[in-house]
Every structure is written in structure tokens, then in C-alpha cells.
C-alpha positions as CSV (number, residue, x, y, z in Angstrom):
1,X,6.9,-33.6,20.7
2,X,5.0,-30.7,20.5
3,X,1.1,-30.6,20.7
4,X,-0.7,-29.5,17.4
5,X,-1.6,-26.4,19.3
6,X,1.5,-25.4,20.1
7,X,3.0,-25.7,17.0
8,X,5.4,-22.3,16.9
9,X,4.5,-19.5,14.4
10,X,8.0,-18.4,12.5
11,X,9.0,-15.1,11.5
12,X,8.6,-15.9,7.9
13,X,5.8,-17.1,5.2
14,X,6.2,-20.0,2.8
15,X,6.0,-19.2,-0.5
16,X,2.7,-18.5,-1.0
17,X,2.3,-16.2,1.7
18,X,1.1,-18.6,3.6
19,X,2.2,-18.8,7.4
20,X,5.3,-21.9,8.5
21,X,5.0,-23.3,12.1
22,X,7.9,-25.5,13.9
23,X,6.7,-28.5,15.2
24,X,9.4,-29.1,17.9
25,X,9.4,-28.8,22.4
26,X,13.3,-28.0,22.0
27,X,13.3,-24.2,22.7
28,X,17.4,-24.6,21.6
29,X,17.4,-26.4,18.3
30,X,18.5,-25.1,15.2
31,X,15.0,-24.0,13.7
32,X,14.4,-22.3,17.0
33,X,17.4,-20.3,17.3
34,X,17.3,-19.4,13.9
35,X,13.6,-18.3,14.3
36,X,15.0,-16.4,17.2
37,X,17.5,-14.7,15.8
38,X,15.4,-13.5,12.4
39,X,12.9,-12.1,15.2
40,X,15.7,-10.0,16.5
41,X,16.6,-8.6,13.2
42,X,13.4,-8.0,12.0
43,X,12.6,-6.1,15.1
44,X,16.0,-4.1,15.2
45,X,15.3,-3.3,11.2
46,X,11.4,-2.3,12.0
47,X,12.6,0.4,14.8
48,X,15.7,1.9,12.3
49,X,12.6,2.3,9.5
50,X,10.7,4.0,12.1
51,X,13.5,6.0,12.8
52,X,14.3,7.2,9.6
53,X,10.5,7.4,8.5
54,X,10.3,10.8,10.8
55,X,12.4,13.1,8.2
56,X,10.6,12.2,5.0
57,X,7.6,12.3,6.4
58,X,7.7,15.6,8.0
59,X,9.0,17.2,4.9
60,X,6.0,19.0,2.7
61,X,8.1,18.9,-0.1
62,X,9.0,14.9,-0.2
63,X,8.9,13.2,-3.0
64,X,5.4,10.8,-4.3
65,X,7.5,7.9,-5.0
66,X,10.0,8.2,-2.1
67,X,6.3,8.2,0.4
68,X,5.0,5.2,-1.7
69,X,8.4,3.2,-1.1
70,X,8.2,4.0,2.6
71,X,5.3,3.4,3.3
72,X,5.5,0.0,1.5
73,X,8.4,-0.4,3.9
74,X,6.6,0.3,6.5
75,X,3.7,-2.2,6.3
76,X,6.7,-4.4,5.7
77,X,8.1,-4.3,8.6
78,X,4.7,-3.9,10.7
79,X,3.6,-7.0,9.1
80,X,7.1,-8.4,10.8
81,X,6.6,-7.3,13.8
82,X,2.6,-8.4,14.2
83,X,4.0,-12.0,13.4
84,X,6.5,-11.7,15.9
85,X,4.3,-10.6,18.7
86,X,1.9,-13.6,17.9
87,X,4.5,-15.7,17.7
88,X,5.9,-14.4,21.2
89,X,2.5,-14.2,22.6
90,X,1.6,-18.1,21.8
91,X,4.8,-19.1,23.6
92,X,3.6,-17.4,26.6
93,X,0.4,-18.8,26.9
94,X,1.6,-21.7,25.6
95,X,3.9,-22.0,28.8
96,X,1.6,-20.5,30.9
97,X,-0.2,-23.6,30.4
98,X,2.5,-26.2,30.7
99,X,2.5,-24.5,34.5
100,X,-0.8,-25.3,35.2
């Protein structure tokens, strides 16, 4: 089983916000894969909103409420993306380690 330190950050909160770790050494499993696959999306959807965030924002005459809903978007999806990386990031060192 996995040690307490390597418990594996997912790519979503529980319901108060507050972070969810798998507890498992099978990189295949269900939960893994699953994590996996909701990083890939999440990632794919973060660079489309960067994408499309180039027009509005480059246009003087966009509208308040349309900048407001992008940029809540846009924390969104960075917020996403900075779990991710830890997540990633704490698999590496985590099997870094196991090498040692």
C-alpha cells in the first residue's frame, strides 16, 4: 500500500473545497485512470480558454460582465492546472525516491 506521504493528490476537491488524495501503489486502477483521464481534460479545456481568452481580451470595447465571467474562468481553470502540476510533480519525486 501506499505510504502516508505518497498519498496521490486528485484533480478534484471534496465538497468543501477541501483537497481528496488516493491512497493506492496501483498506478492502473480505476481511481488512477480516472484521475488521469480528468487531468487530461482539465488540461485540454485550460489551453482552449486560453485560446479563446485572446479576442475578448484585446477588444477595448468588451463587455464588464463578459471580462468578469472570463476571468472567473480563468482562475478556474488555473486553479486546475496548479493541482495538476502538484499532483504530477509528487509522483515524480515520489518515484524518484522509490529509485533510490
Amino acid at each position: 500500500m501506499t505510504a502516508p506521504n505518497e498519498l496521490r493528490l486528485l484533480p478534484w476537491s471534496g465538497p468543501d473545497g477541501k483537497p481528496c488524495y488516493l491512497s493506492t501503489d496501483d498506478r492502473g486502477g480505476y481511481m488512477s485512470r480516472l484521475a488521469d483521464n480528468i487531468e487530461v481534460v482539465q488540461l485540454a479545456a485550460a489551453a482552449a480558454l486560453l485560446e479563446e481568452a485572446s479576442e475578448p481580451l484585446d477588444d477595448q470595447d468588451a463587455d464588464p460582465n463578459e471580462l468578469r465571467h472570463l476571468a472567473y474562468d480563468l482562475a478556474s481553470a488555473l486553479r486546475d492546472v496548479l493541482r495538476v502540476a502538484a499532483s504530477r510533480g509528487h509522483l515524480l519525486a515520489a518515484s524518484e525516491h522509490r529509485r533510490i
